[in-house]
C-alpha positions in Angstrom: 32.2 27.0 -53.6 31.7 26.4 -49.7 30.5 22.6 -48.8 28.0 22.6 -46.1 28.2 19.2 -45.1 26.3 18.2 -42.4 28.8 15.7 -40.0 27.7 11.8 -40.0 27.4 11.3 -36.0 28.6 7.9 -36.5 32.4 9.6 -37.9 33.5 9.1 -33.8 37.0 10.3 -34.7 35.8 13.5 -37.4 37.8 12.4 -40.2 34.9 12.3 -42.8 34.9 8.7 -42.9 32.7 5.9 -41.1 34.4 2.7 -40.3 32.7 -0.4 -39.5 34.5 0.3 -35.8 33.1 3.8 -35.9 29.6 2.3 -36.5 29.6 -0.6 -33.8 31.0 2.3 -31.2 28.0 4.6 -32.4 26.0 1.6 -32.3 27.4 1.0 -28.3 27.0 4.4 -27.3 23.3 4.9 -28.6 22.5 1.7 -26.7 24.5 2.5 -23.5 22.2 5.5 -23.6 19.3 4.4 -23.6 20.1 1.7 -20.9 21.0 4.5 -18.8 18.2 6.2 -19.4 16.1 3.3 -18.5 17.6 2.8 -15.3 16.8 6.1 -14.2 13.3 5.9 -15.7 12.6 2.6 -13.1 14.8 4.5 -10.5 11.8 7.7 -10.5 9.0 5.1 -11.1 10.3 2.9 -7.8 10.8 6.1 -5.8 7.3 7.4 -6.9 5.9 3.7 -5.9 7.7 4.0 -2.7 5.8 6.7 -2.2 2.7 5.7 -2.9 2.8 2.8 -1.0 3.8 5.5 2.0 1.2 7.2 1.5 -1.4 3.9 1.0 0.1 2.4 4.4 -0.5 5.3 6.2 -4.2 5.7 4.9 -4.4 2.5 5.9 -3.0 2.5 8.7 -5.7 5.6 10.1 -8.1 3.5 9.2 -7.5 0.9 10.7 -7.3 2.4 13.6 -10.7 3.7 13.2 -12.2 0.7 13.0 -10.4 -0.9 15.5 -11.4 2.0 17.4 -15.5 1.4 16.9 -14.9 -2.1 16.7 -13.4 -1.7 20.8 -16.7 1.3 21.5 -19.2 -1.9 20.0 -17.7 -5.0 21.7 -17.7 -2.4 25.1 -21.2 -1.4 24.2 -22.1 -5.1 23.6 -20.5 -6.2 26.8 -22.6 -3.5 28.7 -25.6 -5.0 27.4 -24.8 -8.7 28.0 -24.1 -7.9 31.3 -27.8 -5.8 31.3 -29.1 -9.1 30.4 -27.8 -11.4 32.5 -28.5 -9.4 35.6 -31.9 -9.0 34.4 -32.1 -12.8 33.6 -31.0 -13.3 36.9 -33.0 -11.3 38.7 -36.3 -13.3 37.0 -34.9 -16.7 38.1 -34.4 -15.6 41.2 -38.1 -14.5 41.3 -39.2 -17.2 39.6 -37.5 -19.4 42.6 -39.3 -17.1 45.2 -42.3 -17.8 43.6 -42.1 -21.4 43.3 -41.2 -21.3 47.2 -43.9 -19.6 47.7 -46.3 -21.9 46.1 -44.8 -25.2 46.3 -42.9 -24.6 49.8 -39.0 -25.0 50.8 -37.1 -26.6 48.1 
């Protein structure tokens, strides 16, 4: 009659037997595992973070510029327009002091 056992992974040393040793080493191993595991689990999820980030910054980054950009075209823009203003403004006072010249004499 053959035996088809099936081998206890814990029996470290194959001798059919499982020793309190054998099971704290098993016990060791499967843990050391699944550290290591872990650690290159965080490794890919920082790298894929790093990443991310890159590619957030640099989103970020063009858009910034962009509104820096229109923010620059707008303050020009405004600029223009104050400087419209204040030539116009200017212009009426002056007329305004002609005027009173006229009507009231030299000042």
């Amino acid at each position: 009659m053959c035996e088809n056992k099936e081998m206890d992974p814990r029996d470290l040393n194959g001798d059919g037997k499982v020793t309190f040793s054998e099971k704290v080493q098993y016990g060791v191993n499967q843990a050391q595992e699944k550290v290591e595991k872990a650690i290159e689990d965080i490794k890919t999820d920082a790298k894929a973070a790093v990443k991310d980030a890159k590619v957030i910054y640099g989103k970020a980054a063009d858009k910034a510029k962009e509104v820096y950009a229109e923010a620059s075209e707008k303050a020009t823009e405004f600029a223009g327009k104050a400087k419209d203003a204040y030539a116009e403004a200017a212009e009426k006072a002056s007329d305004l002091a002609d005027k009173a010249k006229e009507k009231f004499g030299k000042a």
